[in-house]
Backbone as CSV, one residue per row, in Angstrom:
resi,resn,N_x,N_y,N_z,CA_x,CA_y,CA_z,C_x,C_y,C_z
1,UNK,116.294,111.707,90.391,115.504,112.617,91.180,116.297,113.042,92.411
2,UNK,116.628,114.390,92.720,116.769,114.667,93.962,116.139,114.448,95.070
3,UNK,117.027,114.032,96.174,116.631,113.513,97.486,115.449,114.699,98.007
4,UNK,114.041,114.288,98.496,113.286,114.967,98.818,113.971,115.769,100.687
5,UNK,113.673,116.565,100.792,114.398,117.035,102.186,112.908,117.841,102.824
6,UNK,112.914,118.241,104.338,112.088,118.982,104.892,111.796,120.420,104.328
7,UNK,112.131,120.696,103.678,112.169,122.148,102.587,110.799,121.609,101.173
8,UNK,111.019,120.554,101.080,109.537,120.198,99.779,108.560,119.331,100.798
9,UNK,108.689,119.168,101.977,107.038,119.161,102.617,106.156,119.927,102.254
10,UNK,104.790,119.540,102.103,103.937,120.479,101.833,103.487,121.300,102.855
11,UNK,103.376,122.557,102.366,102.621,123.807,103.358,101.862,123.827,103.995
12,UNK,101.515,124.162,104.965,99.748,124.635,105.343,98.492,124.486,104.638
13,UNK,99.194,125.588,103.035,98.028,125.726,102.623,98.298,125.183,100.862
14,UNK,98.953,123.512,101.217,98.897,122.816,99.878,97.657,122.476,99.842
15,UNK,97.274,122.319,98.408,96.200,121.751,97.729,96.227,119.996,97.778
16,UNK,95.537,119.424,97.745,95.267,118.225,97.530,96.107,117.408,96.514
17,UNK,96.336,118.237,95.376,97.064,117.342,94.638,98.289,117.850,94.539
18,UNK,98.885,118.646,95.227,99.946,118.924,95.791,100.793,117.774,96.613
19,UNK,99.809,117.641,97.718,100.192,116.273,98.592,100.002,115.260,97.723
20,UNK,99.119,115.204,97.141,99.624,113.579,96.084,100.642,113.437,95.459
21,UNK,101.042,115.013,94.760,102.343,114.939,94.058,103.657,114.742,94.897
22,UNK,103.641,115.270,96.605,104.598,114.708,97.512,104.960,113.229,97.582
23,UNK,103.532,113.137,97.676,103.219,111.152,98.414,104.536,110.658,96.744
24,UNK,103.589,110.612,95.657,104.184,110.417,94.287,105.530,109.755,94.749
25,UNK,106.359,111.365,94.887,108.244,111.544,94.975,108.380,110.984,96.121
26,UNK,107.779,110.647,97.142,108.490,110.430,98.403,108.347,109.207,98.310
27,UNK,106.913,108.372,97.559,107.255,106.828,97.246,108.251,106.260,96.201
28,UNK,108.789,107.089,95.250,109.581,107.116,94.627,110.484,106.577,95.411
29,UNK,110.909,107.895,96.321,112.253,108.175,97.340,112.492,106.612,97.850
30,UNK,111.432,106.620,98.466,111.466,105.632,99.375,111.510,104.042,99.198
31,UNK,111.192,104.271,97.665,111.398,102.396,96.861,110.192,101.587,97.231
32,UNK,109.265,102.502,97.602,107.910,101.524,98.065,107.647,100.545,96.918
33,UNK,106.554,99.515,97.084,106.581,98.863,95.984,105.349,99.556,95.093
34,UNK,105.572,99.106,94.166,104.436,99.409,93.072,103.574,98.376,92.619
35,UNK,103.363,97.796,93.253,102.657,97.042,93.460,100.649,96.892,93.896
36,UNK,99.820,97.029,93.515,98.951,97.639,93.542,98.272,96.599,94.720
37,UNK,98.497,95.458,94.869,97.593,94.581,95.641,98.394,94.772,97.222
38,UNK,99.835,94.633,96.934,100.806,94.517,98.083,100.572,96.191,98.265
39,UNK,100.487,97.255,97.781,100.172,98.532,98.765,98.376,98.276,99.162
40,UNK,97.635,98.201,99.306,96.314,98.155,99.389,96.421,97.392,100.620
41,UNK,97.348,96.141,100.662,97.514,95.701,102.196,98.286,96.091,103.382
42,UNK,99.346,96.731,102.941,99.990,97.984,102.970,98.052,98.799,103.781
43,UNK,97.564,99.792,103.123,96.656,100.640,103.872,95.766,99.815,104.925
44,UNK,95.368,98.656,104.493,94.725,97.850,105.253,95.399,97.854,106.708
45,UNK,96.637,97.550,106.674,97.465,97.326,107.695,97.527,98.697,108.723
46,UNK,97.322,99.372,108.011,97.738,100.890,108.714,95.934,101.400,109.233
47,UNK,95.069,101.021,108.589,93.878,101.266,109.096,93.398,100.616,110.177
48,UNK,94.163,98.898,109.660,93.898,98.473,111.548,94.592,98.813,112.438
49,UNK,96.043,99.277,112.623,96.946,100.350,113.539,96.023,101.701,113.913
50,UNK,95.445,102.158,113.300,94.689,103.273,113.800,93.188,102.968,114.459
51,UNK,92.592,101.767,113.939,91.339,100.818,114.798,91.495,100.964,115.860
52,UNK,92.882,100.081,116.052,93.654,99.869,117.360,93.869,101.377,118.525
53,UNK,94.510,102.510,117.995,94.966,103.906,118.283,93.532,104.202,119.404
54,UNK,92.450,104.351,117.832,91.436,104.612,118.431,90.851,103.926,119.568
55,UNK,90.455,102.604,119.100,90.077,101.691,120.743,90.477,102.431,121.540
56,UNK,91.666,102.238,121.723,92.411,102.554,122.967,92.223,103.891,123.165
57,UNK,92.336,104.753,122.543,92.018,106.553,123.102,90.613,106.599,123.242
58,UNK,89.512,106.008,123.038,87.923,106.247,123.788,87.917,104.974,124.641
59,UNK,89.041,104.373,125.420,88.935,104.015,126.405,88.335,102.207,126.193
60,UNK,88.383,101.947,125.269,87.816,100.378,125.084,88.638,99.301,125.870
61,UNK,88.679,98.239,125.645,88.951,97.029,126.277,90.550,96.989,126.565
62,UNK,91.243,97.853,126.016,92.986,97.994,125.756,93.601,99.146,126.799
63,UNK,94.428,99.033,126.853,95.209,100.161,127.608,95.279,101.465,126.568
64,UNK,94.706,102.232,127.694,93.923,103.819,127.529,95.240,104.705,127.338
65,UNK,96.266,104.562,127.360,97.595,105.563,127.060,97.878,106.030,125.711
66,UNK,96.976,105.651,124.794,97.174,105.515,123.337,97.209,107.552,123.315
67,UNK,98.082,108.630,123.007,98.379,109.742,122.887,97.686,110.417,121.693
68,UNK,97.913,111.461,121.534,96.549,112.342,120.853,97.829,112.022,119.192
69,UNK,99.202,111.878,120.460,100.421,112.329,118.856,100.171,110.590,118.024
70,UNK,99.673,109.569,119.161,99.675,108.404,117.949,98.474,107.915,117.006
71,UNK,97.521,108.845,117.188,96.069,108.987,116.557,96.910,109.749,115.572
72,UNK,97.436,111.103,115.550,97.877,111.863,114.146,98.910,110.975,113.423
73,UNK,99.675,110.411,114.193,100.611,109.529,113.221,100.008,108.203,112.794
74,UNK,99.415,107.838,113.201,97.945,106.706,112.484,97.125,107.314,111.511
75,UNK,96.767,108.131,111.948,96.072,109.220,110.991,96.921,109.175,109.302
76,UNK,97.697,110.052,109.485,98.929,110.044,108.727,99.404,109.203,107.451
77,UNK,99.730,107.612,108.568,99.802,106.281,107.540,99.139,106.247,106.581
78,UNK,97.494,106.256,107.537,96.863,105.790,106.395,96.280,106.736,105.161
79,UNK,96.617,108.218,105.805,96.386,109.185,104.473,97.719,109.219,103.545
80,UNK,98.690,108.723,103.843,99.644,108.646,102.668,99.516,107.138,101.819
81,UNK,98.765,106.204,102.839,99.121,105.127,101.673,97.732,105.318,101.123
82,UNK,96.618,105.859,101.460,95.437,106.295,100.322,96.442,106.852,99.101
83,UNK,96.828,107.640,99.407,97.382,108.837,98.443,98.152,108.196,97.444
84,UNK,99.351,107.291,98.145,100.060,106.198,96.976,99.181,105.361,96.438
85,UNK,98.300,104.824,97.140,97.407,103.699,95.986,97.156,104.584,95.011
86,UNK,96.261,105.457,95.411,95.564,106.583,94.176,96.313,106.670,93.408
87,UNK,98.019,107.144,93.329,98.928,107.160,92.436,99.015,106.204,91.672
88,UNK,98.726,105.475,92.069,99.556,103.979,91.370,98.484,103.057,90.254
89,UNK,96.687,103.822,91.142,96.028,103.999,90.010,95.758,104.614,89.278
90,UNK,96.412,105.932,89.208,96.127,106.964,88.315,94.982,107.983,88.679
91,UNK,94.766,107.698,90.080,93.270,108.657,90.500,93.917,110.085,91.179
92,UNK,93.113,110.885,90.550,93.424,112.649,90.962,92.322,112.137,92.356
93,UNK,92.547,112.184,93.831,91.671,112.353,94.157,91.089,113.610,94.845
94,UNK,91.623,114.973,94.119,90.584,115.641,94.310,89.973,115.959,93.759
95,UNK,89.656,115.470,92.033,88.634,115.013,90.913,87.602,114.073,91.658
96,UNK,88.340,112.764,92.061,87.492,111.782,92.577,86.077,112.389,93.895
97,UNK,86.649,113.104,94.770,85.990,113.668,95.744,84.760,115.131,95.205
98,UNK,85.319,115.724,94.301,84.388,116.853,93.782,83.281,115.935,92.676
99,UNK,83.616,114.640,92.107,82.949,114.276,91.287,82.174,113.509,92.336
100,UNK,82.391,112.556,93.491,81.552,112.230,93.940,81.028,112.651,95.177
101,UNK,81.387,114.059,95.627,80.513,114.686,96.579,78.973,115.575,95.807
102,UNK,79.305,115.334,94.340,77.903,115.828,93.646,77.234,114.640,93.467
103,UNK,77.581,113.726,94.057,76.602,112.545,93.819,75.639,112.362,95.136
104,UNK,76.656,112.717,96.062,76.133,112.653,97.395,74.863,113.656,97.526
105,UNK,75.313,114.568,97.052,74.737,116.046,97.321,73.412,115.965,97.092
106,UNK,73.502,114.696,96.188,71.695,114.707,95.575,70.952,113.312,96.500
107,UNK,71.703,112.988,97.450,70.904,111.850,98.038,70.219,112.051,99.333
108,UNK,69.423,111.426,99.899,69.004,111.658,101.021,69.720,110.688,102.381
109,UNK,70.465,111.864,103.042,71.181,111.041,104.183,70.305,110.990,105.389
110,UNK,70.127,109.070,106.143,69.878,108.586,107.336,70.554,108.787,108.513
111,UNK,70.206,109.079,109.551,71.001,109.543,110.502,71.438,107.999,111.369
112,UNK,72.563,107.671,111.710,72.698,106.378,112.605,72.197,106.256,113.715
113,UNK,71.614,105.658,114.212,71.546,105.700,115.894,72.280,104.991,116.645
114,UNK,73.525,104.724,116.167,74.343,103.783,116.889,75.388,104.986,117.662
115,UNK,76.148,104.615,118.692,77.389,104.674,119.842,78.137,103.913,119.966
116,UNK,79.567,104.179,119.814,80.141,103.352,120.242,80.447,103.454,121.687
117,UNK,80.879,102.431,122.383,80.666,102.335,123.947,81.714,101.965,124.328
């Protein structure tokens, strides 16, 4: 496979499984493991890095310097290692999301009354 370069980033206006097909080659690229339990902790890991991001940017118990750029690159992590798990299980997920936003569609949503503080 040719080395992926800034020229096969996806566009603006890629589709969903466009970016999966990036994530795909770039975990390729990158020798991630294939491993289905060891990436899943892998996202875990990156969801509590962005826990963390967040705390800290609405001002919680941590130092408040956390930047708008390390919320998008938290952000980020953890939408690419969604994207590789999905690969690695074989899930289209923008099948997964159209099949189960018609599930939603038919339920009746509760509103929270919770804040975080």
């Amino acid at each position: 496979m040719t080395k992926l370069t800034a020229q096969d980033l996806p566009t603006e206006t890629a589709s969903l499984r466009e970016i999966q097909e990036y994530v795909r080659k770039m975990a390729i690229q990158r020798r991630h493991s294939q491993d289905i339990p060891v990436e899943m902790m892998y996202l875990t890991e990156e969801i509590g890095e962005l826990a963390k991001a967040l705390r800290e940017h609405i001002g919680g118990d941590f130092d408040a310097q956390t930047s708008h750029k390390d919320l998008r690159e938290e952000f980020e992590d953890c939408f690419y290692n969604l994207l590789n798990l999905a690969n690695l299980t074989e899930v289209d997920l923008f099948d997964a999301m159209i099949e189960k936003e018609k599930i939603n569609l038919s339920r009746n949503w509760k509103k929270l009354e919770t804040e975080v503080k």
